[in-house]
C-alpha positions in Angstrom: 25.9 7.9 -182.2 26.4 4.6 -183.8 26.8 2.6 -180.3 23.6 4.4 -178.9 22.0 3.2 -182.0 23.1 -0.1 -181.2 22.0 -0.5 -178.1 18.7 1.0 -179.0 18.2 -2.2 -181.0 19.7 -4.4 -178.8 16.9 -3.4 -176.1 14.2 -3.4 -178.5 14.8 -7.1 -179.2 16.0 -8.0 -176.0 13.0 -6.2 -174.7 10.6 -7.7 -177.3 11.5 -11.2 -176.8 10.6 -11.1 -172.8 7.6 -9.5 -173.9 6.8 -12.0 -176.8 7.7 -14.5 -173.8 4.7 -13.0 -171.4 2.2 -12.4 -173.2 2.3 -15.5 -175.9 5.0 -17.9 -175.4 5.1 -18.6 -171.5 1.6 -19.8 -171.8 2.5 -22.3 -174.2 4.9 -24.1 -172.3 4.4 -26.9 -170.2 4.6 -26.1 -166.4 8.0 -26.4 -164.9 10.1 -25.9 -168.2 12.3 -24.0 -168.4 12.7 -20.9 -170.0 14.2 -21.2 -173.7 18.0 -20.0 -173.7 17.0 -16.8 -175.9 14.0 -15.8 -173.7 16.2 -16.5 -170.5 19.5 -14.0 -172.3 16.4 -11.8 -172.9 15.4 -11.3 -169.7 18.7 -10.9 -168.0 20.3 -8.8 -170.5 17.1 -6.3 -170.7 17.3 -4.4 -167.3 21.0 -4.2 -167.6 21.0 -2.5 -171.0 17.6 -0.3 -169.7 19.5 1.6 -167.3 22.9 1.8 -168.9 21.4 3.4 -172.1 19.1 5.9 -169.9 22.1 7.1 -168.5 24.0 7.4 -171.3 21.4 9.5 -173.1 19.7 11.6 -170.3 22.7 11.8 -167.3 26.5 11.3 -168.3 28.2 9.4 -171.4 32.0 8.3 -171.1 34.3 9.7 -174.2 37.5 8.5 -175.3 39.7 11.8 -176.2 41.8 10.8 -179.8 44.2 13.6 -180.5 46.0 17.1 -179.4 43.4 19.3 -180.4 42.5 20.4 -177.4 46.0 20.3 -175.4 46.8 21.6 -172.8 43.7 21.0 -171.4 42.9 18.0 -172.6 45.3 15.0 -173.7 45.0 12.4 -176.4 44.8 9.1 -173.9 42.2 11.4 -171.4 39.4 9.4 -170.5 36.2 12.1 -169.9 32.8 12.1 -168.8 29.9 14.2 -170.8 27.0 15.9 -169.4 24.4 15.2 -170.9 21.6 16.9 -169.5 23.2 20.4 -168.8 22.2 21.6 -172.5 18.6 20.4 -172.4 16.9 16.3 -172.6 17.4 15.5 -176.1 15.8 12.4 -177.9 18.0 9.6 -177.9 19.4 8.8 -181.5 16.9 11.9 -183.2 18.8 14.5 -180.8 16.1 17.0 -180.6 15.7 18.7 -177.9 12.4 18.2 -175.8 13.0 19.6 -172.5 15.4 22.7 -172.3 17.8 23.5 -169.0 20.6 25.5 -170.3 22.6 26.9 -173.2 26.8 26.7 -174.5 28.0 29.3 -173.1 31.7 30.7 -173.9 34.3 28.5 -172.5 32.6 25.7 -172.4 34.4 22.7 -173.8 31.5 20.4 -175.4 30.9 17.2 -177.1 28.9 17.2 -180.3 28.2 15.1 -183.4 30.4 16.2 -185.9 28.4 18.7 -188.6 30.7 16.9 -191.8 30.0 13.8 -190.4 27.1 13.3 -187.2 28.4 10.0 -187.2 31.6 11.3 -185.8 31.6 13.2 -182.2 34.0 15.9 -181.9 35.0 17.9 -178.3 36.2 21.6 -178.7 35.7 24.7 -176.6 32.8 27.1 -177.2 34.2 30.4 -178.7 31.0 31.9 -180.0 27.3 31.9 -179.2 24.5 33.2 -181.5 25.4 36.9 -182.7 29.0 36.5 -181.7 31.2 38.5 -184.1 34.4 36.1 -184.2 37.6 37.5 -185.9 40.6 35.6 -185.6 43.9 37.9 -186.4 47.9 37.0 -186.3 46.8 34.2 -183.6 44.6 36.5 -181.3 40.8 36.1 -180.5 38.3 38.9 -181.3 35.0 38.8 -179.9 32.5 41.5 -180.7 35.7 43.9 -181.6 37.0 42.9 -177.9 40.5 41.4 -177.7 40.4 39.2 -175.5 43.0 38.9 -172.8 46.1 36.2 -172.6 48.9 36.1 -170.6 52.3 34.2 -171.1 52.5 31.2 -169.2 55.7 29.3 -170.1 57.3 27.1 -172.9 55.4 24.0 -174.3 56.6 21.3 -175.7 54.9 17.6 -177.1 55.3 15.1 -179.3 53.9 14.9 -182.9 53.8 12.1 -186.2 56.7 10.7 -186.6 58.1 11.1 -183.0 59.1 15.3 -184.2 59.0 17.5 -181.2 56.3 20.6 -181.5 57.4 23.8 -179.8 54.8 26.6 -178.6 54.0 28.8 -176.2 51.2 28.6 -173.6 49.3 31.7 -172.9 46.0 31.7 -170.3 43.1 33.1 -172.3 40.1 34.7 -170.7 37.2 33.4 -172.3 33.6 34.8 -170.8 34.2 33.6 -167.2 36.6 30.9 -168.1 40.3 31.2 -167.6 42.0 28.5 -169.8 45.1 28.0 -171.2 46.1 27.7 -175.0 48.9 26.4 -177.2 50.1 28.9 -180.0 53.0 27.8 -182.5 54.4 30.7 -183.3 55.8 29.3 -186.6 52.7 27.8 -187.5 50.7 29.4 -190.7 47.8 31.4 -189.0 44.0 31.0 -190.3 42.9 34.0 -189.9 38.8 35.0 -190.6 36.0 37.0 -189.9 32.4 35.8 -189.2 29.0 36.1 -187.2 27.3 33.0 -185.4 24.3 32.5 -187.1 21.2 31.6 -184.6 21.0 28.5 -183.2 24.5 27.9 -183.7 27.7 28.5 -182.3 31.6 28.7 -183.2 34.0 25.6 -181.6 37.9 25.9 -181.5 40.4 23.7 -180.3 42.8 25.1 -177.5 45.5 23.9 -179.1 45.4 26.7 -181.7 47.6 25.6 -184.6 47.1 22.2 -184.1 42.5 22.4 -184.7 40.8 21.7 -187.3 37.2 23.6 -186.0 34.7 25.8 -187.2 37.7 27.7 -189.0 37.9 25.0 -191.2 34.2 23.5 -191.1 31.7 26.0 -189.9 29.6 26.2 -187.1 27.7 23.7 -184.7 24.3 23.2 -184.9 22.4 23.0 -181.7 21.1 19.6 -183.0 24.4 18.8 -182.9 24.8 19.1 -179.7 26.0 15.8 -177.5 27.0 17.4 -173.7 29.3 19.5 -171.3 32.5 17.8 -171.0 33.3 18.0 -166.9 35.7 15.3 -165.4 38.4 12.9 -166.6 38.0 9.9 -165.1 41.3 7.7 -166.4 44.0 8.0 -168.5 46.5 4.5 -169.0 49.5 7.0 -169.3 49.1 9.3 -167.1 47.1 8.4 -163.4 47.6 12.3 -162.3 45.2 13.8 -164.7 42.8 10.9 -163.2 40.0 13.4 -161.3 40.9 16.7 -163.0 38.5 18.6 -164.5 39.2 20.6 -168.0 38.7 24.5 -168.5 
């Protein structure tokens, strides 16, 4: 949010200047003088910055991902890309909605501006929509009194603070018509709760399980909130295989 409000006031002055520069100051100036460094930075830096803040508020925004969270799916390093139009045009900075297209729906993993914090943008998986009835028992998923289905995958193992070694288990969860897989540390203290989505809102975990702090911990996600559809990892400077894969 903060580098979108930057650049918004980058291009206003940038902007403003060339305009300044048309209407008043270019008629000022003798003929065949040049342009004044400022106006000439101006003018080349204003189209530039046009387009690359249009598309990062109305088609896709790049995202940096900073911790485990959400392993196995995604990886602290990943670089991702964001849709930003799949959940409706939003005002750029304001983030109200003014032209709806779609809704979160369960399994999606989205971007949003943290509800603590806005400042902050957090990515998680969408676990409930409005009138969801989440309970979350001895490490298993209930939605709506339905247990939802996992399967046992195979042994997991990565690195935590301090270079310690983290053990758990992945399991593939069936999440609406997503198939994704979690990580569950079996020795890991279980947060266990009952709640209903509010409207308007919706309830965000992290696939790594034990290893989330989500709406558990915080609450839910407001739909002002709401940044983007996570859809493709574009780079990672670790690990070039992941380069192209997309997260579910």
């Amino acid at each position: 949010m903060m580098f979108a409000l930057f650049m918004l006031v980058v291009l206003v002055i940038s902007g403003g200047i060339w305009l300044l520069d048309i209407l008043v100051l270019r008629k000022r100036r003798p003929a065949g003088k040049a342009d004044p460094i400022l106006v000439e930075y101006s003018k080349s830096f204003f189209p530039v910055i046009l387009v690359v803040f249009l598309i990062r508020s109305f088609v896709v925004e790049p995202f940096k991902i900073p911790s485990g969270s959400m392993m196995p799916t995604l990886l602290a390093g990943d670089f991702i890309l964001v849709n930003k139009f799949t959940y409706g045009l939003r005002v750029p900075i304001l983030n109200h909605t003014f032209f709806e297209v779609n809704h979160p729906k369960r399994g999606d993993v989205f971007v949003f501006h943290f509800p603590p914090d806005p400042s902050i943008d957090y990515i998680k998986r969408v676990v409930g929509v409005p009138g969801d009835k989440i309970s979350y028992k001895d490490k298993q998923l209930y939605i709506n009194g339905q247990k939802l289905d996992v399967s046992f995958v195979d042994d997991y193992q990565y690195p935590a603070a301090g270079l310690n070694m983290v053990y758990a288990k992945r399991y593939q969860e069936q999440l609406g018509d997503v198939k994704h897989d979690i990580l569950i540390d079996e020795e890991a203290i279980t947060t266990d709760g009952e709640t209903e989505v509010p409207p308007g809102h919706y309830f965000a975990m992290g696939d790594n399980r034990d290893n989330s702090k989500d709406s558990r911990f915080w609450g839910f996600v407001p739909e002002d909130n709401l940044v983007g559809k996570a859809f493709f990892i574009w780079w990672n400077f670790d690990n070039f295989s992941r380069i192209g894969s997309i997260g579910h």
